[in-house]
C-alpha positions in Angstrom: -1.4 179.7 -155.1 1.9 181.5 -156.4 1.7 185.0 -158.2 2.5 184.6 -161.4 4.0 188.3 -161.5 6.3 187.1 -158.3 7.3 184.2 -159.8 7.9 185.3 -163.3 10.5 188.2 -161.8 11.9 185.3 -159.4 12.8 183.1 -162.4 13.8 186.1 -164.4 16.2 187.2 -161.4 17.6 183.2 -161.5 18.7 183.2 -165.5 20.3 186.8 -164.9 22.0 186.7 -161.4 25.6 186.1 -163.2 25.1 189.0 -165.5 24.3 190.7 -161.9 27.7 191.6 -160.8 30.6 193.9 -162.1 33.9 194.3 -160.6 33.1 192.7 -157.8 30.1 194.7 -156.9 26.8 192.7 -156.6 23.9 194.5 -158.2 25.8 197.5 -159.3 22.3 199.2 -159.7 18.6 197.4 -161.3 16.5 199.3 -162.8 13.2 197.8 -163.5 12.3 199.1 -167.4 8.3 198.6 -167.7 6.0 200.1 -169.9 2.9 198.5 -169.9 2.3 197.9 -166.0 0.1 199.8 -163.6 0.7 200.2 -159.8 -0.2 197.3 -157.9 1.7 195.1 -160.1 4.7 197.5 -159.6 4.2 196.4 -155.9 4.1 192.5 -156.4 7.6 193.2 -158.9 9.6 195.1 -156.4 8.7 192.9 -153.8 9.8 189.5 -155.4 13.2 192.1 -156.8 13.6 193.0 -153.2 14.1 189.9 -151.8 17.2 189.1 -153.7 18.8 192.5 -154.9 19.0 195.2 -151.9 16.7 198.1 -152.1 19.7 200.9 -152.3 20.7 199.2 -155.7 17.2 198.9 -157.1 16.2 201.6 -159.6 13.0 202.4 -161.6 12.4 203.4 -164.9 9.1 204.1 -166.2 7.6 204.9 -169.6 4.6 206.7 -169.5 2.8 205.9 -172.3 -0.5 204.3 -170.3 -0.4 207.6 -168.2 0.6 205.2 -165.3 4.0 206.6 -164.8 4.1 208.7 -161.8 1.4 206.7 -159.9 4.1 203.9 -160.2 7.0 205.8 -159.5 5.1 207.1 -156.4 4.4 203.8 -155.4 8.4 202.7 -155.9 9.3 206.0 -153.5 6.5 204.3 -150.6 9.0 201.3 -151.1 11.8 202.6 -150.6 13.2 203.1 -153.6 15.0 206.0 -153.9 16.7 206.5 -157.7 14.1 207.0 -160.4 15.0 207.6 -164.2 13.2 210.1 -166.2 14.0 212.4 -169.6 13.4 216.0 -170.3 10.5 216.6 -171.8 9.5 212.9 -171.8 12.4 212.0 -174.9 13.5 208.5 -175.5 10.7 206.1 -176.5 11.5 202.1 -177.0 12.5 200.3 -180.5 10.6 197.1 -179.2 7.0 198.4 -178.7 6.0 200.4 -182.0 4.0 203.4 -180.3 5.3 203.6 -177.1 5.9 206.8 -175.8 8.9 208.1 -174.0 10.6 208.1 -170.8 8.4 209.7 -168.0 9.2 213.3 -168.1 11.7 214.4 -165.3 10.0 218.2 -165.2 6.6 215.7 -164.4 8.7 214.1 -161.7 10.2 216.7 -160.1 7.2 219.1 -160.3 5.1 215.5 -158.0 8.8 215.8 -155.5 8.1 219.1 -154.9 4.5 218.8 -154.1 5.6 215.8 -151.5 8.0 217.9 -150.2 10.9 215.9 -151.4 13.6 217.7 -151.6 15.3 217.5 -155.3 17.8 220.5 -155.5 16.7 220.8 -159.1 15.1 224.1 -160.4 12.0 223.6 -162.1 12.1 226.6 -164.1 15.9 225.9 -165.2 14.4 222.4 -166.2 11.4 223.0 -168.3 13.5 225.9 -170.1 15.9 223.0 -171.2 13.2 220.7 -172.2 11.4 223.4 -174.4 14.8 223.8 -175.8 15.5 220.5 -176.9 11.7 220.2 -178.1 12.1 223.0 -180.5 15.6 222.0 -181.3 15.0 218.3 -182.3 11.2 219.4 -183.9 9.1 217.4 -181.5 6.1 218.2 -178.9 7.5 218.6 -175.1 6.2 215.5 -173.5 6.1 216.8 -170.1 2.5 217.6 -168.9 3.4 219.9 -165.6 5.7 221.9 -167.7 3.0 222.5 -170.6 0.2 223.4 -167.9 2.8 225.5 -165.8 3.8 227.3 -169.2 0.0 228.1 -170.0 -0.9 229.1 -166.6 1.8 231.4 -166.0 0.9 232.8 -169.7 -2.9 233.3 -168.9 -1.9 234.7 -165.6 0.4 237.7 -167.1 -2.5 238.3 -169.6 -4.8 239.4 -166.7 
């Protein structure tokens, strides 16, 4: 029996393969834009998008609005991808799906490298300091999770 999620990106590939190519360059860089998909879906997707675009020009892009964002993301590293898109403090959100939440946060992403060991060359601190910034600045909450716990711990910790 064929997967319906393989087949679905296969056919979906097929209708867009001519939009595929600028100046020459096949695939100038996919990323695959889901919101509402968990991880071992993300799996069955990459690997019907992996057999027809090359893994150095796939990207990911994950909204985090089912909390399933980094658990897919981690999933898309284990593959071999190796370009992931992400917002400060989680801005961005999508004008097709009313409620939707923003982009995964890149503070959330970079704080899970770290822990892997990955090495990002961003500074963390530098980082959440800009996405408090543009928080206050544009009136919304920070959607970034590790950069409100790392905010409150280091706050409780210089209380002691």
């Amino acid at each position: 029996m064929q997967d319906p999620i393989k087949s679905g990106m296969l056919k979906f590939m097929d209708k867009g393969k001519d939009l595929m190519e600028v100046d020459g360059d096949p695939f100038p860089e996919m990323a695959v834009d889901i919101n509402m998909i968990w991880p071992g879906t993300v799996v069955r997707m990459l690997e019907a998008v992996m057999d027809i675009v090359p893994i150095e020009k796939l990207a990911v892009h994950f909204h985090d609005t089912y909390g399933q964002a980094l658990s897919n993301i981690l999933i898309s590293l284990q593959m071999g991808i190796s370009t992931v898109d992400s917002s400060v403090a989680g801005l961005g959100g999508c004008p097709y799906a009313k409620g939707a939440s923003g982009n995964v946060a890149t503070e959330d992403v970079v704080y899970m490298l770290n822990g892997l060991g990955v090495k990002t060359g961003v500074n963390l601190e530098k980082l959440m300091f800009a996405g408090e910034y543009i928080s206050k600045h544009l009136g919304r909450p920070n959607g970034s999770k590790a950069a409100i716990a790392l905010r409150r711990s280091t706050a409780n910790a210089s209380k002691l």
